[in-house]
C-alpha positions as CSV (number, residue, x, y, z in Angstrom):
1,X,118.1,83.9,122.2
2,X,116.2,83.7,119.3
3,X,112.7,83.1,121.4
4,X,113.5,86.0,123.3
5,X,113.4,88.3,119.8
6,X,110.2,86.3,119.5
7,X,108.8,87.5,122.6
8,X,110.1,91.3,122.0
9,X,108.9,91.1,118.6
10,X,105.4,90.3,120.1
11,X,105.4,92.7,123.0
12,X,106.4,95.4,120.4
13,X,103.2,94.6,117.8
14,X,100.7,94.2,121.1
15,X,101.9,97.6,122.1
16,X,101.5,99.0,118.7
17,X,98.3,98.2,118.5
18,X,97.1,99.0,121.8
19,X,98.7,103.0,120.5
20,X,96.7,102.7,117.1
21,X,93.8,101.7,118.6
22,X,94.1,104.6,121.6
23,X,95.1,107.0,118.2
24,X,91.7,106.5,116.7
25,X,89.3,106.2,120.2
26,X,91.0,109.2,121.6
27,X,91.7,111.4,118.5
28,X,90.8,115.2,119.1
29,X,88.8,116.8,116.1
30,X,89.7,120.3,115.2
31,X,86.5,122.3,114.7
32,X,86.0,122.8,111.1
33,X,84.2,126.7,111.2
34,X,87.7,127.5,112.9
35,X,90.1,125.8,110.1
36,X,88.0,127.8,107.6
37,X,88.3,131.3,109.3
38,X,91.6,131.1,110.2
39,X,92.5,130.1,106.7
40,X,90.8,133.0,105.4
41,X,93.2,135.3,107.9
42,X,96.5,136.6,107.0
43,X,98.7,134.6,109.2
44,X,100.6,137.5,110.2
45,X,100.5,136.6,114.0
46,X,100.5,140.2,114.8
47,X,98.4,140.3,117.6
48,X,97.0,143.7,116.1
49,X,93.2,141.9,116.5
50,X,93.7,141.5,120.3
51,X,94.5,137.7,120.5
52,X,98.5,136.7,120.0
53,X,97.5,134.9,116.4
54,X,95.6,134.1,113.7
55,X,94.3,130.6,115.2
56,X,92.8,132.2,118.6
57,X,91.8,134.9,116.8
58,X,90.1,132.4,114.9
59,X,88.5,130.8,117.5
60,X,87.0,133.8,119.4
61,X,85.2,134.5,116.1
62,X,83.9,131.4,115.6
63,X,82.8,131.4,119.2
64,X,81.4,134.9,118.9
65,X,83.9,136.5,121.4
66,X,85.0,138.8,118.8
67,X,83.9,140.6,116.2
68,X,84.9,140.0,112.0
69,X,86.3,143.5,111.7
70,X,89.6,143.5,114.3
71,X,92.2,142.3,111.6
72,X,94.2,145.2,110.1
73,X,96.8,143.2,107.9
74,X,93.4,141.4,106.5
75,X,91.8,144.6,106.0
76,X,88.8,144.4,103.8
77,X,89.3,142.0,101.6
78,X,89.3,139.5,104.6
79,X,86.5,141.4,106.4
80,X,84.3,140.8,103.7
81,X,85.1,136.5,102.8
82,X,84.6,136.3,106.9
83,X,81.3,137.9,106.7
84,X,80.5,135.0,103.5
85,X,81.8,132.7,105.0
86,X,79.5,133.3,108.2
87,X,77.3,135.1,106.7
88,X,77.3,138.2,108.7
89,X,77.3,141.8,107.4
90,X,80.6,142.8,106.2
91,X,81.5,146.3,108.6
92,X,84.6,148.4,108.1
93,X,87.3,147.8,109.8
94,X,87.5,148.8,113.9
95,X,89.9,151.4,114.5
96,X,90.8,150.5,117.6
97,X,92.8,147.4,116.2
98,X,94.7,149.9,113.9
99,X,94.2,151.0,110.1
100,X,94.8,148.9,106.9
101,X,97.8,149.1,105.4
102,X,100.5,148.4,102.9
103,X,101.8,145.1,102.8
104,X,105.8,145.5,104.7
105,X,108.8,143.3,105.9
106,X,111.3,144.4,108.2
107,X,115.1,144.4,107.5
108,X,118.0,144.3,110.0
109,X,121.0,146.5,109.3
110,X,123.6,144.9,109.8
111,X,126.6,147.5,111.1
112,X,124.1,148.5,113.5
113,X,122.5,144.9,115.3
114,X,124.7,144.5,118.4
115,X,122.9,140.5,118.7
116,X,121.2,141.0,121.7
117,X,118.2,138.7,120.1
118,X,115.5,140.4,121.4
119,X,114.3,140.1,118.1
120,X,114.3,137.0,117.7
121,X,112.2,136.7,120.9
122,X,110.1,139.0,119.7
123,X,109.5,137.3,115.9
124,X,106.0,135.1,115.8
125,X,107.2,133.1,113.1
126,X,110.8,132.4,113.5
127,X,112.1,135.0,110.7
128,X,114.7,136.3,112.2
129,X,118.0,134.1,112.6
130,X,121.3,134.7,114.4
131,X,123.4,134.0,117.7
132,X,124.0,136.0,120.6
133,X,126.4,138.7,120.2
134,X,126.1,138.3,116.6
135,X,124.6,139.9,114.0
136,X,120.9,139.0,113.1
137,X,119.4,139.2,109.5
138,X,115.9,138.4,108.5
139,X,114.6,135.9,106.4
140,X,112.4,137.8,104.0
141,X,110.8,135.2,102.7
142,X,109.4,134.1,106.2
143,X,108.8,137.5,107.3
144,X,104.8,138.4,107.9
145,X,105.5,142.2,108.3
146,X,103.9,142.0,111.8
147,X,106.7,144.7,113.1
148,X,106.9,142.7,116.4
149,X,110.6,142.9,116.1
150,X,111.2,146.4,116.2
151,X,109.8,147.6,119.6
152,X,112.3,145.6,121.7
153,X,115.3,146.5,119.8
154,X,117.7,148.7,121.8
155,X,119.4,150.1,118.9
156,X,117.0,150.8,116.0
157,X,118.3,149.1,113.4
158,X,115.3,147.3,112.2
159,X,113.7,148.9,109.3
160,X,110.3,148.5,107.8
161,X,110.3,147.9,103.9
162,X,106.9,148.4,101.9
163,X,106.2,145.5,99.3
164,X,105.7,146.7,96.0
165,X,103.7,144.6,94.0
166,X,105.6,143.5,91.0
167,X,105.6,140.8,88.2
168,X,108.1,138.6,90.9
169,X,105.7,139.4,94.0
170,X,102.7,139.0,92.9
171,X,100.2,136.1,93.7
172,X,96.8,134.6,92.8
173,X,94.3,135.0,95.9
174,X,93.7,132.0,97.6
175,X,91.2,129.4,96.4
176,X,87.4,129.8,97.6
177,X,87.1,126.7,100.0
178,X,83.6,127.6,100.6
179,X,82.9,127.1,97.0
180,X,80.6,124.5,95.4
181,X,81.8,122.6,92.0
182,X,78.2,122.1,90.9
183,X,79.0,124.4,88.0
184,X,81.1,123.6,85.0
185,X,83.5,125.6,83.6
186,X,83.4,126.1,79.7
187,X,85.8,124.5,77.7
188,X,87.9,126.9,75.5
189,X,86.9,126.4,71.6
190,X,89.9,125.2,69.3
């Protein structure tokens, strides 16, 4: 009995180490250029550039299938850190992938949703919750304002709500990840 825990307890370490070992000699390195770009994109999986998300949008850029200008939710802030970060020409905006514009999230009324979860198919990023035949609500938090949801739904009760920014919404812009620290910041005098 207990050599045969003995002779598990060696057959599971072997295996273990045969997996690390395979982890590391096999492990598939993301391609940095892509991180950076698609960190610099809105994440609103929209599909409004012409590729179903961020990441592939992401991609095509930094493989030069697409063009720096085809994000509408980005607009031009994110036109212009894609063009430093590459450093391309910043270009306004192509108006064939839409037109900037305020930033929204969607809300379901509730009388009205007849659970059909369409919606829910539809949702990139899992913001909408609820059962079949049951009402659906949407987690604003989660939402991306993509408006993915609203096309499929049968009986209109999705509505689009514009974000006002406010003390409680507002944010700091992301960090510049293509920053250097070589300079120092001054220290405040007491």
């Amino acid at each position: 009995m207990i050599s045969a825990i003995i002779v598990l307890g060696l057959l599971a370490g072997i295996f273990g180490l045969i997996l690390g070992f395979a982890a590391i000699q096999f492990k598939v390195e993301g391609d940095p250029l892509v991180e950076k770009i698609d960190a610099l994109l809105p994440q609103t999986q929209c599909g409004q550039c012409g590729y179903p998300g961020c990441k592939p949008y992401a991609k095509a850029i930094a493989n030069d299938e697409a063009d720096i200008n085809q994000c509408p939710p980005g607009g031009e802030v994110t036109i212009i850190a894609l063009a430093d970060l590459l450093d391309r020409e910043p270009k306004p905006l192509n108006p064939e992938n839409g037109t900037e514009s305020e930033v929204t999230v969607v809300t379901i009324d509730e009388q009205i949703c007849i659970g059909c979860t369409l919606c829910i198919q539809a949702c990139p990023v899992d913001a909408i919750v609820g059962a079949a035949k049951q009402m659906h609500t949407v987690i604003t938090d989660e939402c991306t304002g993509c408006n993915l949801c609203i096309p499929p739904c049968p009986v209109e009760c999705i509505d689009i709500i514009p974000i006002k920014t406010s003390l409680a919404t507002w944010q700091w812009d992301k960090p510049d990840e293509t920053r250097t620290d070589d300079t120092k910041t001054a220290e405040p005098a007491l």
